[in-house]
C-alpha positions, 0 to 999 in steps of 0.5 A: 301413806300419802303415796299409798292413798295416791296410787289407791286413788288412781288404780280404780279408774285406771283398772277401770279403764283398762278392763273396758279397755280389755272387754271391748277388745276382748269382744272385738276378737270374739266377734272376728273369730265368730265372724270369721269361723262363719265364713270358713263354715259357709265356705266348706258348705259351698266347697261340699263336705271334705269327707268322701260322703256315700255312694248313690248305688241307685245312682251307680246302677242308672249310670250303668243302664244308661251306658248299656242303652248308650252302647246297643244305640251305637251299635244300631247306628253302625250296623243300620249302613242302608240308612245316613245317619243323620236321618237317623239321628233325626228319628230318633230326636223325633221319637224322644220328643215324641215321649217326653211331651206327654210328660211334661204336659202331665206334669204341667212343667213349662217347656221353656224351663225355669228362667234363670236355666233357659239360656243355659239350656239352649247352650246345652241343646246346641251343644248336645246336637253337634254332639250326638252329630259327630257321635253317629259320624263316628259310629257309622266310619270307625270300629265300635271300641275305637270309637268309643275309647275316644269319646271317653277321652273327654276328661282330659278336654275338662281338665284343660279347660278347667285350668285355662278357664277356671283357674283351677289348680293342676298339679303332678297328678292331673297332668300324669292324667292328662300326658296318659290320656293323650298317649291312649288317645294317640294309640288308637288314632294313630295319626299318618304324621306321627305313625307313617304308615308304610302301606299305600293300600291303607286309608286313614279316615280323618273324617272318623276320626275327627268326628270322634275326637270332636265328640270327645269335646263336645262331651266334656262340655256338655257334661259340665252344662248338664250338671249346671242345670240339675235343678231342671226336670230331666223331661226338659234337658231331654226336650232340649236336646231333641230339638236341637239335634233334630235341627241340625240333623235335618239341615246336615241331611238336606246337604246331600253333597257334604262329606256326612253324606258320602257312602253312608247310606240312603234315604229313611224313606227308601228303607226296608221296614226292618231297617226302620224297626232297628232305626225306632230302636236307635230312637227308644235306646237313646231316649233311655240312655239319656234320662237315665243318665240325666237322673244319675247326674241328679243324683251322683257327682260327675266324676262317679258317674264318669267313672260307672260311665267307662264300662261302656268302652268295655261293653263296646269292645265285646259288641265289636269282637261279638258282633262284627268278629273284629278283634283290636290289635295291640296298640288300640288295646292298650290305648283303650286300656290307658283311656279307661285307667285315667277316666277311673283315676279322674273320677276317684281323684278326690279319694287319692287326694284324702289318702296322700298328704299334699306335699307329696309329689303324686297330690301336688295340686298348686300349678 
């Protein structure tokens, strides 16, 4: 009995504490576990949703305008050989702030942009000026389809620098995209030390070629600029990138005895009226491709866009056998074929990687 009343005698302060004991660790949990489901909910709202969500289908058919705008402009700049491109190229940067001055003065929008984006945005228009100069080098010097395969063989620029510079995961998948746009992009350049080219009467451009490759860079770059500052009114990313372009151009035109300048055509001012009516062209199209691009950057992720985006070598290909009856041959089909398959691959990653577990070797994504 006394033993009895002993233990009835300590069990209700050693309950109690033990109770408190389970209640403040009971809490502790609760709160770490709330804590912790917190941040994993802020961090799939940075991370985006992991369903593919929908389509921007208005998105998808800007993208599409844009890239018809993109491809009748270079066409003009190729098929205008009476006038140097980069007097060209200085038109049209003049006629694109010509257009979107008014806009920003209607909509009382500061030139400079926001200021946490200005910076950023000088790195955009000096970016997409040597971008749009290597691009009407290479136009005006290389077959319309060549040209343009190349251009988009920007992705594997991306995937490179996300790896060394991001730290982002490349595994089997990204890497059999990267070695397939390599061997694309070899196709059509078939550089002299890789295929040697028995025939002494051919001539290998390296300034074309190198203008287009570096214009691929460029691109890769500029894109992932243009996506960081999506905040900013389309009328400012365009003025940007006109001035910038205009500055360049006009230096690069000045310096009449550089290679831009050799055996590209004359003066702008020396130019029949027609020829200026078809380089006023290369200004209004460019000037479309470029805000209807920006819009659909706004709009849709960058991989769908890019994806809409490899139509153009397409429509760039029929341009070439329509217009200037110059039919590819096998090796830069096939390359130009590659290209286009690893750009679609790239854009649509996401999906490939939602159907296939990640430990299969196709979705590995740990290198």
């Amino acid at each position: 009995m006394g033993v009895q009343k002993a233990i009835d005698g300590v069990s209700p302060s050693s309950t109690s504490s033990e109770q408190d004991s389970l209640r403040d660790s009971s809490q502790s949990n609760y709160s770490s576990i709330v804590d912790h489901n917190e941040l994993h909910r802020k961090i799939k709202e940075d991370l985006g949703p992991t369903a593919a969500r929908r389509t921007n289908w208005w998105a998808i058919l800007l993208t599409f305008l844009s890239g018809v705008c993109f491809t009748l402009s270079s066409g003009l700049v190729k098929g205008i050989e009476l006038i140097n491109p980069m007097e060209l190229l200085a038109l049209r940067a003049a006629i694109q702030i010509t257009a979107v001055a008014p806009l920003i003065a209607w909509k009382l929008i500061n030139p400079f942009g926001p200021p946490g984006y200005r910076i950023l945005m000088m790195v955009q228009g000096f970016i997409g000026g040597w971008l749009l100069v290597a691009l009407f080098i290479a136009f005006r010097r290389l077959p319309l389809g060549d040209a343009t395969s190349i251009i988009f063989s920007s992705p594997v620029f991306v995937l490179i620098m996300s790896f060394a510079f991001l730290r982002e995961l490349c595994g089997t998948f990204r890497v059999v995209i990267a070695i397939t746009l390599v061997t694309g992009l070899v196709l059509i350049t078939r550089p002299p030390f890789i295929f040697n080219l028995g025939d002494p009467s051919m001539t290998y451009d390296v300034l074309g070629y190198s203008a287009a490759v570096l214009g691929a860079f460029l691109s890769a770059v500029n894109i992932v600029v243009m996506r960081k500052c999506k905040e900013v009114h389309f009328s400012v990313m365009v003025l940007y990138l006109s001035v910038g372009s205009l500055v360049i151009s006009l230096s690069l035109s000045f310096a009449a005895e550089g290679p831009w300048a050799a055996g590209m055509g004359g003066s702008l001012w020396s130019a029949p009226l027609v020829e200026w009516a078809y380089a006023s062209l290369v200004g209004v199209t460019g000037l479309l491709g470029q805000v209807l691009l920006v819009i659909a950057l706004n709009l849709e992720s960058a991989g769908k866009v890019a994806v809409t985006r490899s139509l153009d070598i397409v429509l760039a290909f029929i341009l070439q056998i329509c217009y200037w009856s110059d039919v590819p041959d096998i090796m830069g089909a096939v390359g130009s074929v590659l290209i286009c398959m690893c750009v679609i691959a790239i854009g649509i990653e996401e999906q490939i990687a939602q159907l296939f577990p990640q430990q299969w070797p196709c979705c590995v994504y740990s290198w």
